[in-house]
N, C-alpha and C positions, 0 to 999 in steps of 0.2 A: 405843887411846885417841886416838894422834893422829887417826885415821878418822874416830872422832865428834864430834870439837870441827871436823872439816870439812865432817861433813853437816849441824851444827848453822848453821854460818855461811852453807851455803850454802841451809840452811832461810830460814835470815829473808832473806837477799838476795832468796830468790824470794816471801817475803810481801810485801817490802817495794816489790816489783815491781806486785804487783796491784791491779789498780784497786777490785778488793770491797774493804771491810771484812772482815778476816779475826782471829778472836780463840780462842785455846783455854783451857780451864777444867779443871780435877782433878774427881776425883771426887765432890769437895764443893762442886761449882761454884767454887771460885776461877781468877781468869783467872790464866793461865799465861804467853801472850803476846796482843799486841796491835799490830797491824801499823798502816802511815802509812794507808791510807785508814780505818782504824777511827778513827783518831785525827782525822783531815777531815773526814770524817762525821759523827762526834758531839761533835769540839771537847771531849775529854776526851783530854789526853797519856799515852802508853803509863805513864809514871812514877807516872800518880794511880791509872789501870784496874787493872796486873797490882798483884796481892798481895788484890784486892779482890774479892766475889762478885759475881757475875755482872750482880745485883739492886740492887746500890748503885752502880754504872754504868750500866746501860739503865735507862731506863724506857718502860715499853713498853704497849700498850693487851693486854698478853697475857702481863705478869708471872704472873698468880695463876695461870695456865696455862702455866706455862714449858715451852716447847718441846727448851730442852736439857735439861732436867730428865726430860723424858717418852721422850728419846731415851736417855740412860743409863742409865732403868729399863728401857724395854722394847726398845734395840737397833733400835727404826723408826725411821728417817730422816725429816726433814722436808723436804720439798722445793719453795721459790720459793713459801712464805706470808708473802701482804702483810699486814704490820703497821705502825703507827706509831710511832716511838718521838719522845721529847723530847730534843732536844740541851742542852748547854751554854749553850746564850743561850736556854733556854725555848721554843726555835720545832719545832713539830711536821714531822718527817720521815719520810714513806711510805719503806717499805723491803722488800725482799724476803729471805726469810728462808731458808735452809736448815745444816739439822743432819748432823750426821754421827759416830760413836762412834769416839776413839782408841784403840787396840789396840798392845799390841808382840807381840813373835817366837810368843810364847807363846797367844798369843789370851787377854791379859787386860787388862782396861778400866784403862784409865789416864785416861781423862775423855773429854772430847767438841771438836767444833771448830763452830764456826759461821760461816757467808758470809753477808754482806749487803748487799745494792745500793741503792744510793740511785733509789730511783722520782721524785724532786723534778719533774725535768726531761719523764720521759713522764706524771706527772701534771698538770703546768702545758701539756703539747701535751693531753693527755685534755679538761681542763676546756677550752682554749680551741675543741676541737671538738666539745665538748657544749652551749657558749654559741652556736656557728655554726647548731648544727640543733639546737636544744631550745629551748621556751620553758614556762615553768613545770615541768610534768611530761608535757610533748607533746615527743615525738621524730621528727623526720623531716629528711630529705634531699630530701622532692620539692617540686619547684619549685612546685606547686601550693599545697602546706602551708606553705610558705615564703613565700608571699606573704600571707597571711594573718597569721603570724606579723608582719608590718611596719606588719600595720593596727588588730593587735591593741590595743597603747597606744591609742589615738585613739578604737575601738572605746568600749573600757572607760572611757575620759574622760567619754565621753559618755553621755547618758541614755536613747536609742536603745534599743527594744527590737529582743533581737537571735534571729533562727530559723534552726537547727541542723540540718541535712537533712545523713543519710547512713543507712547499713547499720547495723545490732547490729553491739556490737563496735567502731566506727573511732573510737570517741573524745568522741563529742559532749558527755559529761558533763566531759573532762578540759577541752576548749574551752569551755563553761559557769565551773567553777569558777575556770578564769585569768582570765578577763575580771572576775569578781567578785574574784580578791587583787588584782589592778593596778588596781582602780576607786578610786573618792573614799568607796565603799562597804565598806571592806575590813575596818574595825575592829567591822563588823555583821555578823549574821546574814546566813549563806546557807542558804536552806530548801528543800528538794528536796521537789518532790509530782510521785507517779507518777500521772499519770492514767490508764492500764493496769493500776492496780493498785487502787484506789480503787472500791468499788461505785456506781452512777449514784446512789442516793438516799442515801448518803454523803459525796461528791464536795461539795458546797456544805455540810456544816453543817461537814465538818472543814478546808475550804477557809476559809468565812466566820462560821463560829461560829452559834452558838445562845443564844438568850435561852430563860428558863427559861419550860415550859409552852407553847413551840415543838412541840411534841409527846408523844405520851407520856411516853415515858422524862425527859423535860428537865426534873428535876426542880429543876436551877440552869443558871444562866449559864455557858456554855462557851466563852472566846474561840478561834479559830481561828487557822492555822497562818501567815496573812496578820497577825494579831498580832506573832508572834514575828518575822518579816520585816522590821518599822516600820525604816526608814533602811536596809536592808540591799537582798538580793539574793533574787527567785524563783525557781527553776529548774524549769519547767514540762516536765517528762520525758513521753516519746508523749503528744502533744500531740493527735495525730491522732486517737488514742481519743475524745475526750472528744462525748458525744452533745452532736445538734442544741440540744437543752432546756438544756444546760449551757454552751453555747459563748456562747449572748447573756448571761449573768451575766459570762466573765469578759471576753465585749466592752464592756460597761461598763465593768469594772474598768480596759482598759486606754484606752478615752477620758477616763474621767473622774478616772480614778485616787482610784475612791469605789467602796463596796458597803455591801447591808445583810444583816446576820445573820440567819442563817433565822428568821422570826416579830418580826421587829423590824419598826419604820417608821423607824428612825432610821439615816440617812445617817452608814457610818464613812468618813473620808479615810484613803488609803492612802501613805506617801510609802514607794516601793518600783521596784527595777528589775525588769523583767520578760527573761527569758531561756529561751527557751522550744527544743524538740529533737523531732523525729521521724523516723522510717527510713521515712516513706513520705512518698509524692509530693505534698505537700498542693493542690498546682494540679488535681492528677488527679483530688482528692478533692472538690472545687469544683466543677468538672466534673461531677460523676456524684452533684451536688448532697449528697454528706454531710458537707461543711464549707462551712460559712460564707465568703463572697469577703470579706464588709466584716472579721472579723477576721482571715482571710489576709494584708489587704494591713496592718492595725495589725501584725503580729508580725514581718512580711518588710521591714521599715523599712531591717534589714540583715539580709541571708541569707549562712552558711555553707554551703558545699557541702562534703561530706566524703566523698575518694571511698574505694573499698573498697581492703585491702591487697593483693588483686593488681594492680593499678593503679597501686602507687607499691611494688615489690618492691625499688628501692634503699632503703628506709627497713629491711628485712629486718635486715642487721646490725648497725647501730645500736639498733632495738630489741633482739635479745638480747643486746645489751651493757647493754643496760640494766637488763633483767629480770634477767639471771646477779647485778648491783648488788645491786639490790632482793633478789634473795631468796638470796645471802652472807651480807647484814646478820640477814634476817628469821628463815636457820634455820642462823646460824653456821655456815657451810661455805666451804669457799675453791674453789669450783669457778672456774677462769680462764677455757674458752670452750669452744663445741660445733667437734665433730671435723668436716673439711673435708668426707665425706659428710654428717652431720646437715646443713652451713648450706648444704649442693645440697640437698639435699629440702626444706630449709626454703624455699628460693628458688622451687624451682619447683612446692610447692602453691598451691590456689588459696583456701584461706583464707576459706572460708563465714562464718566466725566471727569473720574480722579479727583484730584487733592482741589483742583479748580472748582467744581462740583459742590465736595465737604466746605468749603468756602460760602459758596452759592447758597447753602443749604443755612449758617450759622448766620451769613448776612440776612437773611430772610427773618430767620427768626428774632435777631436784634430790633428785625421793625416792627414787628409785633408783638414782641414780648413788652411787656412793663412791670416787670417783675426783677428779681432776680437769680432767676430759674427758668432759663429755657427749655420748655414742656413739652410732650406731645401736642398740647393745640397750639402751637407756635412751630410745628413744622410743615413747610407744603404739602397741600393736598396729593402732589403726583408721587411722595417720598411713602405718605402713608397708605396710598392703595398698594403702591407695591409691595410694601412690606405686609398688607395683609394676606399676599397671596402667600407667604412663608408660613411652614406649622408654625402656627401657634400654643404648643406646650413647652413649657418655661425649661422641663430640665433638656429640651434640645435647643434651645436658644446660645448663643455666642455669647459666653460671659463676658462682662464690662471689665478690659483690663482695670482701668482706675478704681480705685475703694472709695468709697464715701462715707464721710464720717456723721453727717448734719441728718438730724432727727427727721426735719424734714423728707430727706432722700430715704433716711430708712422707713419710715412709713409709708413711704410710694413702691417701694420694693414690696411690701406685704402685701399692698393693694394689688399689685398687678399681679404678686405669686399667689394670692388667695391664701395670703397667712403660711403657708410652705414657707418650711424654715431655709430647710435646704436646697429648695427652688430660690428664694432668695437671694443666699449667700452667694450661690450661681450668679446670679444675675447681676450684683454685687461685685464680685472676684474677689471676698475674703471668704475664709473657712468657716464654717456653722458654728463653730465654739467661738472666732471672735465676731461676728453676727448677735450671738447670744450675751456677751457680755458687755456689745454695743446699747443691745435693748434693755439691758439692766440698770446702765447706766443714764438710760433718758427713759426709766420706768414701762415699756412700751409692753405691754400682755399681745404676743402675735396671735392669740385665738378670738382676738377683739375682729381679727379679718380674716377670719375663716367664713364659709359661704352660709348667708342666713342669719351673722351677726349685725 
């Protein structure tokens, strides 16, 4: 007896010690105890939580799916899912979440325990270096893109029609639609017309509409899609497609900011921005006389350049922090990041497909992964032959800008460097002395993966 009234005190001494949130619950979800950072954390004191379910203390973005509740039934642990719960003053707190099933001597359930970390702090660093290299829903790190983002405002103030030159894939439609929410045009219509997609003797009646008896079929009046644009925004997508016959209609349009409907005589005005994009070289195409100079030089009023993603390979892990975001949200999974081989291959492909591609490649692995650790065998089979045709020794490999701190990641680093400290840390992108006193810190002996061990 005396023994257990000593493990008991010296139970909460060492709750009382931690800086998680820490809370345990019976079998019926009632909290049992409730330690001081539970109590800090959610600004609810031990004396209101214990005696009460679990559910009328938290509230959490993931009650109706209770995570202790799913732990008691089926004995699977939860481990480090971010959730948001509501505190005491109403103010919403990111937390990390993990479960665990209490057991005595006998192996029989006596309820459950939870930890949980307050994220506040890495989510206010999160955002503040999401606002440093994002703008709208453009992500980068390179100084190239980065300067654009500073002209972007001024851009969009203005009435400037603006031409979008880069690869498939690098964005151009993303840089399109920001310029149109930060304009003076933002509470209007943004209208996308692909001119690669649009057949030539369609291209003007769905561009500019038809009066009825315009042709056969035109049995009424049909306004076009430069209607629905009126005060708003155009977004003229391969631009470069569009023939010789169709290019002096919309060089009117953007001198005069006037057109007429196919079969009409009457002069409509347009009050519209013009934003136009294409992946080829429109000077080239001037050149070899299949576009037009005099509408060339109306749309390059302001030119983007967008170059391709292996050209700006530091923007790599910012974007799959991003997309992992996006598609958490889209297909409720808590994947936290790709494993320190995936974000070396991710680094050093070359990325035909761009940022649309690197997209491509994490949605894939979201369907396959069940984990939360997108791995080498949760990426396409086409991703990894080609990457096999790359040397394969570690210290010429493209080190992983991002650091990894999770025991897990450094163990796959050793694995794949064959215990090489210094191949590692490469691989990694932190220095070999803090590498070393990563593995110190989670006991890890690197000669345990040397070859033959």
């Amino acid at each position: 007896m005396h023994e257990s009234i000593q493990d008991l005190k010296f139970f909460k001494v060492v709750l009382s010690s931690i800086a998680d949130g820490v809370f345990t619950v019976d079998s019926d979800r009632v909290i049992t105890s409730f330690n001081n950072a539970a109590e800090r954390i959610t600004g609810i004191p031990a004396s209101v939580a214990i005696g009460k379910r679990c559910f009328e203390v938290f509230h959490s973005d993931i009650c109706e799916a209770c995570l202790l509740e799913a732990t008691l039934k089926t004995g699977i642990e939860a481990v480090d899912r971010q959730v948001n719960i509501i505190n005491s003053q109403g103010q919403t707190i990111p937390v990390s979440i993990s479960t665990a099933v209490l057991r005595n001597d006998d192996d029989e359930v006596l309820g459950a325990v939870e930890t949980f970390r307050d994220l506040s702090t890495i989510e206010d660093l999160r955002r503040e270096l999401d606002q440093k290299y994002s703008f709208e829903d453009i992500i980068s790190k390179s100084p190239h893109i980065t300067r654009l983002f500073m002209i972007m405002p001024d851009v969009a103030e203005s009435e400037s029609t603006v031409l979008i030159q880069g690869p498939s894939g690098s964005g151009k439609e993303l840089f399109a639609r920001a310029i149109h929410n930060i304009s003076p045009r933002k509470d209007h219509n943004y209208v996308v017309i692909n001119c690669g997609a649009l057949p030539v003797h369609l291209f003007e009646s769905e561009l500019f509409g038809y009066v009825k008896g315009a042709f056969t079929d035109a049995k009424q009046d049909k306004p076009g899609k430069l209607v629905s644009a009126e005060k708003g925004t155009v977004f003229f997508d391969e631009i470069g497609e569009l023939p010789l016959s169709t290019q002096v209609k919309l060089l009117r349009l953007l001198q005069q900011r006037e057109y007429e409907p196919v079969g009409s005589t009457e002069v409509v005005k347009a009050d519209i921005r013009v934003v136009a994009a294409t992946n080829k070289d429109l000077k080239e195409l001037v050149l070899q006389g299949k576009f037009r100079d005099d509408l060339y030089f109306r749309l390059a009023v302001v030119k983007f350049e967008l170059p391709p993603l292996r050209e700006r390979r530091e923007d790599i892990p910012y974007l799959v922090d991003h997309f992992i975001k996006k598609f958490n949200t889209r297909r409720r999974k808590n994947i936290v990041s790709v494993s320190p081989s995936v974000m070396s291959i991710l680094m050093r492909h070359d990325f035909s497909g761009n940022v649309r591609e690197l997209e491509n490649i994490i949605e894939y692995g979201f369907v396959v992964c069940h984990g939360s650790i997108i791995k080498r065998d949760h990426l396409p089979s086409e991703l990894l032959k080609a990457d096999a045709t790359l040397p394969s020794d570690p210290a010429h490999r493209t080190p992983v800008v991002k650091t990894i701190n999770d025991e897990s990641s450094l163990r796959e680093a050793l694995i794949e460097c064959h215990g090489q400290i210094t191949d590692a840390a490469r691989l990694l992108g932190i220095h070999r002395t803090t590498l070393w006193r990563r593995l110190r810190r989670h006991q890890i002996d690197p000669t345990e993966f040397k070859p033959g061990r």
